[in-house]
N, C-alpha and C positions, 0 to 999 in steps of 0.2 A: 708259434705266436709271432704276428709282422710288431714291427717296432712300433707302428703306431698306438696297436690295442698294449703292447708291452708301456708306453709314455703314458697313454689315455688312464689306466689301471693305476698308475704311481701317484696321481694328482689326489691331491686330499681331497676330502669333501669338505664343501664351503657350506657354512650354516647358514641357513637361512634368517635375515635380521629384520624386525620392525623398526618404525619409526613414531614415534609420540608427537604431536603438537601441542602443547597448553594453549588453547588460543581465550583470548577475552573475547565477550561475545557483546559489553559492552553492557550501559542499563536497559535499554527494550527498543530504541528504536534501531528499526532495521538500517539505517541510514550509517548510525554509527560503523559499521564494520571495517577495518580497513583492507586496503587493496590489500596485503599480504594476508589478510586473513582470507577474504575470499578466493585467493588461492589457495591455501591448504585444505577450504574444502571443495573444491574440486576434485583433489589430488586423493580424497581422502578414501579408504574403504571401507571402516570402521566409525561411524558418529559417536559420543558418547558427552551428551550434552544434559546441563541440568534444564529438570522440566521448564523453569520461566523462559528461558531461551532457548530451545528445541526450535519453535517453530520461524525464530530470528533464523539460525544457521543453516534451517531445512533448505530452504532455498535454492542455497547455492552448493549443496551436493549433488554429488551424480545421484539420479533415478532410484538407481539398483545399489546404493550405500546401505551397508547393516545400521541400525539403531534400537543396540540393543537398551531398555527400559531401566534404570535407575530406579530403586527404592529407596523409601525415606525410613531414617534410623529408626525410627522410635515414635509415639501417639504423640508424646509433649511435645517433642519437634513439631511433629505436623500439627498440632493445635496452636503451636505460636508460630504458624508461618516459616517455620525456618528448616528448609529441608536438608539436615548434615547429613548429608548420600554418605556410608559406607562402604557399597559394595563396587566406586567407583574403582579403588585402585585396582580390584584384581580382577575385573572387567578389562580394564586397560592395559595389564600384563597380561593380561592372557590374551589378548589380541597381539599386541606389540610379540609375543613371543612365536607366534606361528608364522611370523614375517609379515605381518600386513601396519599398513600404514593409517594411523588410528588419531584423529581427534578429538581431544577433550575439550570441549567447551564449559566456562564456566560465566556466571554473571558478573559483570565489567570488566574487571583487569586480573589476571589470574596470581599477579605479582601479591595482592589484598588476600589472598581466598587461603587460608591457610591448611585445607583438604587437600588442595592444587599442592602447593608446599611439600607436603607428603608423600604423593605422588612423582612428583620430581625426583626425591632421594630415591624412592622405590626403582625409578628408573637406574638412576646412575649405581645403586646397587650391584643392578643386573648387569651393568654393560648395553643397556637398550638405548640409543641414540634420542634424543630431545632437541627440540626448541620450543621456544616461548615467543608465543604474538602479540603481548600486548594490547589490551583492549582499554575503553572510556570506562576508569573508574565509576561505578554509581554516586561515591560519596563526592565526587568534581563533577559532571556531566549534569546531573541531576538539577542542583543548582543555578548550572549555567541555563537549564533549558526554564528554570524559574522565573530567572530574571533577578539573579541574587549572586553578585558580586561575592567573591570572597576575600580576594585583597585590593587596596588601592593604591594610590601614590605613595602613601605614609608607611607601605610595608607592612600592614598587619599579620601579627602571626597568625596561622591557621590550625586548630589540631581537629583530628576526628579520634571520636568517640564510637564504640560501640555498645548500647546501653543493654545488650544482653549478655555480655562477657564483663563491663565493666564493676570492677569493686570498688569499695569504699573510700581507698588510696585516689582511683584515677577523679573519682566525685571531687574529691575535696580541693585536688590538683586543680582542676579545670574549673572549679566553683571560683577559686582564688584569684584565676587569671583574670585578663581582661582581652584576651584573643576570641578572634572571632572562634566557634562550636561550630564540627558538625556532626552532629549524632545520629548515626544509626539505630533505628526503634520502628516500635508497629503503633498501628493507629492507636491502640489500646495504654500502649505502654509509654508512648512519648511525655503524659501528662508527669506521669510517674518522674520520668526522667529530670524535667521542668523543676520540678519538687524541689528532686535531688541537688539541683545548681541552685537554686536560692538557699537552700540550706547550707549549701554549703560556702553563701558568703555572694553570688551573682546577685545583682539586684532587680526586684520582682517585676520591671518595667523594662525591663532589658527587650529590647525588638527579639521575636521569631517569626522565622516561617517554617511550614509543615507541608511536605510536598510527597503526595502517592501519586503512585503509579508513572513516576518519574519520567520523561522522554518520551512517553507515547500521549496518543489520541485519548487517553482517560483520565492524564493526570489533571490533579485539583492542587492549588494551592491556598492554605490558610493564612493569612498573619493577622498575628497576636501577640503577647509578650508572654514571658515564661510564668507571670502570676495570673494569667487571665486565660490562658489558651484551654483550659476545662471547661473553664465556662462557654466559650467560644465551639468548643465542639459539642458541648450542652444543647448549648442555645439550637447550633443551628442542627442537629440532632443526627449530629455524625457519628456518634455514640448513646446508646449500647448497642450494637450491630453485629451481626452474623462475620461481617467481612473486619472486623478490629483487628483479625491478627496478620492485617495488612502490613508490609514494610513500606516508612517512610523514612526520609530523609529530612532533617529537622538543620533550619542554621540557627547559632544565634549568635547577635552582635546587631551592629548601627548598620550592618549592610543591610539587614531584615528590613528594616523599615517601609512601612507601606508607601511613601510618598516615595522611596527612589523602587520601587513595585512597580508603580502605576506605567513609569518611564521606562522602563529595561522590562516587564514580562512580555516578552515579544515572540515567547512562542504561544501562551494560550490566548493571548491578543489579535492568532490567524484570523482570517474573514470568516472561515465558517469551522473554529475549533470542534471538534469536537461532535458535528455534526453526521448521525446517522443521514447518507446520501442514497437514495435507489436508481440506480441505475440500472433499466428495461433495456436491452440489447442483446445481440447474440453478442456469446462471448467473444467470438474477435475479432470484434467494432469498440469492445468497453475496455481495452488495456490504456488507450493514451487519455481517456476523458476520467480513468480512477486515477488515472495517473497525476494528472494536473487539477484534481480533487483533491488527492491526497494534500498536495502542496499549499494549496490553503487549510490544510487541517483537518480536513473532511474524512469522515469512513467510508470508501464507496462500499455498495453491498451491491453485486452484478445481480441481475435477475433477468436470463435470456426470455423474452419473449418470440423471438421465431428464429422456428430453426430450417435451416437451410438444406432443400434436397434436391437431387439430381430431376433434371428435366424426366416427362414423363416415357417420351420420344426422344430419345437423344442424336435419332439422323440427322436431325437438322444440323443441328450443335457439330455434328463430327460432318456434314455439308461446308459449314461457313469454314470450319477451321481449315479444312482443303484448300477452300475456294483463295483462305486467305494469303498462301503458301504458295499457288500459283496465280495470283497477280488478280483475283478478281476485283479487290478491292484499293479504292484509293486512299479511304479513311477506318477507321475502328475508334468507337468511339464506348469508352466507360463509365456511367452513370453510379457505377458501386463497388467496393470494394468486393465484394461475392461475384462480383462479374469477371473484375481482374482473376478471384482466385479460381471460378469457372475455366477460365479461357486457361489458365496456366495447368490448372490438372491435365484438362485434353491435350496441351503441348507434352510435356511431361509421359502421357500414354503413350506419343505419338514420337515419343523421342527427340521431340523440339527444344530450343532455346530461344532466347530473347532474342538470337540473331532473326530468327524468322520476322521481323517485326521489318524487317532491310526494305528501305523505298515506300513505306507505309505511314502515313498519318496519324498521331494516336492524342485525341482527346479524352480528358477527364475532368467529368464535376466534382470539385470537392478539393479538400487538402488532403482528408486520407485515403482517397480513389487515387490521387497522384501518389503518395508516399508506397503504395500498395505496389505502384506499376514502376518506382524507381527501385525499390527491393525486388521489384522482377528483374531488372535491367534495362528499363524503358525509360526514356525522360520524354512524358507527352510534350509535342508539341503546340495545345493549344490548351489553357486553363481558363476560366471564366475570368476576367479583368475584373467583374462585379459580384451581381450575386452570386453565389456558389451552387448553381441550379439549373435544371434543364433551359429553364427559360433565359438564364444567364450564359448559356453556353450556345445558346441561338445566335443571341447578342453581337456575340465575336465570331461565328462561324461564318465563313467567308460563299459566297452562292458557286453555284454551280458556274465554269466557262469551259468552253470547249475548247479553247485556243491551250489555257495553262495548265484543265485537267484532264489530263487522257484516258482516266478512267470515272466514271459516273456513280460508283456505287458505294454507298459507308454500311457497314457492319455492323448491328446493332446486337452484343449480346445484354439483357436483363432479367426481369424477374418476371414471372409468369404474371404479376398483377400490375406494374409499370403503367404508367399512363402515357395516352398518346400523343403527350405535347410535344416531345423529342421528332417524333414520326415523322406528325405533320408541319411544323416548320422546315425537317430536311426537306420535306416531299416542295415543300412551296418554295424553297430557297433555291431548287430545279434537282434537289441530287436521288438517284433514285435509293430505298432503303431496303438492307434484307434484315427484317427484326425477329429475330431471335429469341426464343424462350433457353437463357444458360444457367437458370436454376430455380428451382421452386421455392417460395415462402413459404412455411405451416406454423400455428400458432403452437408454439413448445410447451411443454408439459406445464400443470403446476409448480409452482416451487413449492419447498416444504411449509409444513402447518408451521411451522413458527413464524416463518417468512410473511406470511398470507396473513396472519394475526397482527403480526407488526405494522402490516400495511393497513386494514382495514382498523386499528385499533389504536394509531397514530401514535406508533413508533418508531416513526422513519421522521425526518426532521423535512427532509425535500426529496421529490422524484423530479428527473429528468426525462422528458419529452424530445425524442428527438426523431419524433416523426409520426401523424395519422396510425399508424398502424400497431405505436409500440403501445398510443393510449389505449386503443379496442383490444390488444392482447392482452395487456395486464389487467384492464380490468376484467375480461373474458374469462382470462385463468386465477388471477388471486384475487378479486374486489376492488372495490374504488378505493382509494387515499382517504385516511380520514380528512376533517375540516381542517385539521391546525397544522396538516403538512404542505410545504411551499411546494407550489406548485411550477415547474418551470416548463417551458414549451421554445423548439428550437426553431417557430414561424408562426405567420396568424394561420394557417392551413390546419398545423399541428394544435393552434391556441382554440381554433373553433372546434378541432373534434373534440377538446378535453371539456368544451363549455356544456358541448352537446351532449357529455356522460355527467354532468352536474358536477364539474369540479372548476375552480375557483382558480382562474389563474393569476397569478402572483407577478412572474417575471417572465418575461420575453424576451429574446435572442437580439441584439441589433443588425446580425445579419445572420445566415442562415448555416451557423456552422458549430460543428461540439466546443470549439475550444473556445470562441464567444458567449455561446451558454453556461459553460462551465463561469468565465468571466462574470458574466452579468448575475448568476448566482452569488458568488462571492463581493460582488457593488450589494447586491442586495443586503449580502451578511453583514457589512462595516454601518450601511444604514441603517438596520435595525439595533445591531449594537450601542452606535451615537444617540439614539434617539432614545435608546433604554436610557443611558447614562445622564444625559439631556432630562429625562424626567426625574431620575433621582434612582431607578428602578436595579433590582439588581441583573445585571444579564444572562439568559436564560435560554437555551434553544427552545425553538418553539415545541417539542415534543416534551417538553416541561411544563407548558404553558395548559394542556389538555387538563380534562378535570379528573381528577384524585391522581394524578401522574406525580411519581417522584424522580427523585436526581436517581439516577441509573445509569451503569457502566455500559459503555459501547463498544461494540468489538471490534 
């Protein structure tokens, strides 16, 4: 036996060890999460997240992360909403103990969750390694996204209450004070709770608020006082309902109050809270327009209308991209983002990179045809100064000379239906053109029956136009927009074809671009709002406004 296999043989064997993360997932909005949290789940192998936040922390796991399913204890649990997961810890020891690196997620802060708690020991038990992430308690977050102060200048004490754990001690306790409350309860039982504090000494005028669906695009806020908030759910017939064994978040004290509301509710005061948005595009053209949807409060709901295929002939395409490579061209010129991603697959086959582009001229219409070709490695140099348009990019395109250009020829790849405005101003401005078919449009499948119901049954609060062709596809494959949804158009080109399918346009683009649209949608949302208010009226998306429509949650 050599010394080495003799040394290799004497070493012990090393166990193999997991790691745990408790991380807080926060109350619901994705936003919350903190930078260390989104790294642990990157890192993570193992998911094990409670259902309301599963699809917060999916995100930002790898693809191929286990998530293995949680069950809820027991029928009573799940009839009041409150799902006390048992079978978390030995899900999470028994991942943690094959050596893999396992996240728990739990809702807000895991430091509150007293399942988390347990968990914890179970760990330290074993010898299995832990840390704790800290996440937006629900019972602080929730409020702040109200617009409901918890302490001020003067120091007020704060306590929270859980009115599904609490006895008769903590009632009388908190009945007596005169600190601001915040209670933990479901839409059902908060009234109950209300009760509890007057009886126990609060007085029946005391300000509340009543806040479901906390941090996200659904929440509602009530106020009322703790002797009146029955009637108030009465009246406005938020009870008796299917959804009571909702969790809310209930304050109460002089921060309630609806006049310092009016001032501080600055998230469901976005321009277009709350607002089911359709957004007709292939999917990725519609990541930065839900994106800055989202920001004023909006749901985008994507709905590709065409989808994008490889030319029919694709000599051509693999012609120019030669031609490009060896100097035939003096320009290259991109009209869309699908042209940039065109042109980049065939480098990419073809074993290219951005250097190819050396000694060449590269314009782009648009802000995201340029963002498209600077994520290639391209900074065009030449963008429309004005409109953001073929016709705009004429504007600035310089003619043809023979003294400063030593090549004559610009590169045209687009879409097999393109118009020939681009053509024929190079052609006249002297440069000659080779135009390019570098990707097919085809009108994309239906979307789902629910999708097409919502549409045609005015569901949707507003769709977004942003182009001739997304109108003719959607209504082609799902129907037209009902009457009461806003209609928005990203040109008059785009505004006439939607007039021409009998739809009613609302709002127009001031120039001809998504992130203006989006804009000018959200001017639209703060005027209609002011003008609710202004008449006395209370505010309402317009997909409320349709007949026999009620309040309904948005996804």
């Amino acid at each position: 036996m050599s010394p080495t296999s003799s040394t290799t043989s004497a070493l012990p064997a090393v166990a193999v060890q997991g790691h745990v993360t408790f991380l807080g997932a926060g109350p619901g909005d994705p936003g919350l999460l903190t930078l260390r949290a989104v790294e642990a789940l990157g890192a993570a192998d193992v998911l094990i997240a409670e259902p309301e936040v599963l699809d917060v922390v999916r995100t930002h796991a790898r693809a191929n992360v286990d998530t293995p399913q949680l069950t809820v204890a027991d029928e009573a649990s799940a009839a009041a909403g409150v799902p006390v997961i048992r079978d978390a810890a030995n899900l999470v020891m028994e991942a943690a103990r094959s050596g893999r690196r396992v996240v728990r997620a739990v809702t807000g802060d895991p430091g509150l969750d007293g399942n988390a708690a347990e968990e914890m020991l179970a760990c330290a038990t074993e010898g299995i390694p832990f840390e704790v992430v800290p996440g937006v308690a629900t019972a602080v977050g929730v409020p702040a996204y109200a617009g409901v102060p918890l302490r001020d200048t003067a120091g007020t004490d704060v306590r929270f209450v859980d009115a599904r754990t609490a006895n008769a001690r903590c009632w009388t306790e908190a009945g007596t004070s005169d600190c601001t409350l915040v209670v933990s309860a479901t839409l059902e039982t908060v009234s109950a709770a209300a009760a509890e504090l007057v009886t126990a000494g609060r007085k029946p005028d005391t300000p509340l608020t009543v806040t479901v669906a906390g941090t996200t695009t659904r929440q509602r806020t009530w106020t009322a006082t703790l002797g009146s908030i029955a009637q108030v759910f009465k009246q406005g017939k938020v009870l008796p309902s299917p959804e009571g064994h909702r969790p809310v978040i209930a304050v109460v004290g002089e921060h309630s109050t609806a006049a310092r509301r009016d001032e501080l509710a600055w998230f469901e005061s976005k321009p277009l809270f709350g607002w089911r948005v359709l957004v007709p595009r292939t999917k990725e053209q519609a990541a930065s327009l839900s994106d800055q949807l989202r920001s004023y409060g909006a749901v985008p709901h994507e709905v590709p209308t065409i989808a994008v295929e490889p030319p029919r002939t694709p000599q051509q395409m693999e012609r120019a991209v030669k031609g490009l490579v060896t100097g035939r061209y003096e320009w290259i010129a991109f009209t869309s983002v699908n042209a940039v991603k065109a042109v980049r697959e065939k480098f990419e086959e073809y074993g290219l990179d951005a250097r190819a582009f050396a000694g060449i001229k590269v314009a782009a219409v648009g802000e995201q045809t340029a963002a498209a070709l600077v994520e290639f490695g391209v900074k065009p140099d030449l963008v429309p100064s004005g409109e953001q348009s073929a016709a705009g990019l004429l504007e600035d395109w310089p003619p043809y000379d023979p003294v400063f250009d030593p090549i004559d020829r610009v590169f045209l790849p687009r879409a097999d239906i393109a118009t020939e405005t681009l053509v024929a101003g190079l052609i006249e401005l002297g440069w000659e053109v080779d135009d390019v078919t570098a990707y097919r449009t085809v009108r994309a499948s239906p979307p789902p029956a629910e999708t097409r119901e919502a549409i045609k049954g005015g569901g949707f609060d507003a769709v977004l136009f942003t182009s001739s062709s997304t109108v003719r596809n959607l209504v082609g494959i799902a129907g037209k927009p009902h009457n009461v949804t806003v209609i928005a158009c990203i040109g008059p080109a785009t505004a006439k074809t939607a007039e021409e399918h009998g739809l009613r346009v609302d709002v127009l683009s001031p120039e001809p671009s998504v992130s203006k649209l989006a804009e000018a949608l959200a001017e639209y949302g703060i005027a209609r709002r002011e003008a609710a208010k202004a008449a006395g009226e209370a505010v309402a998306r317009p997909s409320e406004r349709r007949p026999g429509a009620r309040r309904r949650r948005t996804t």
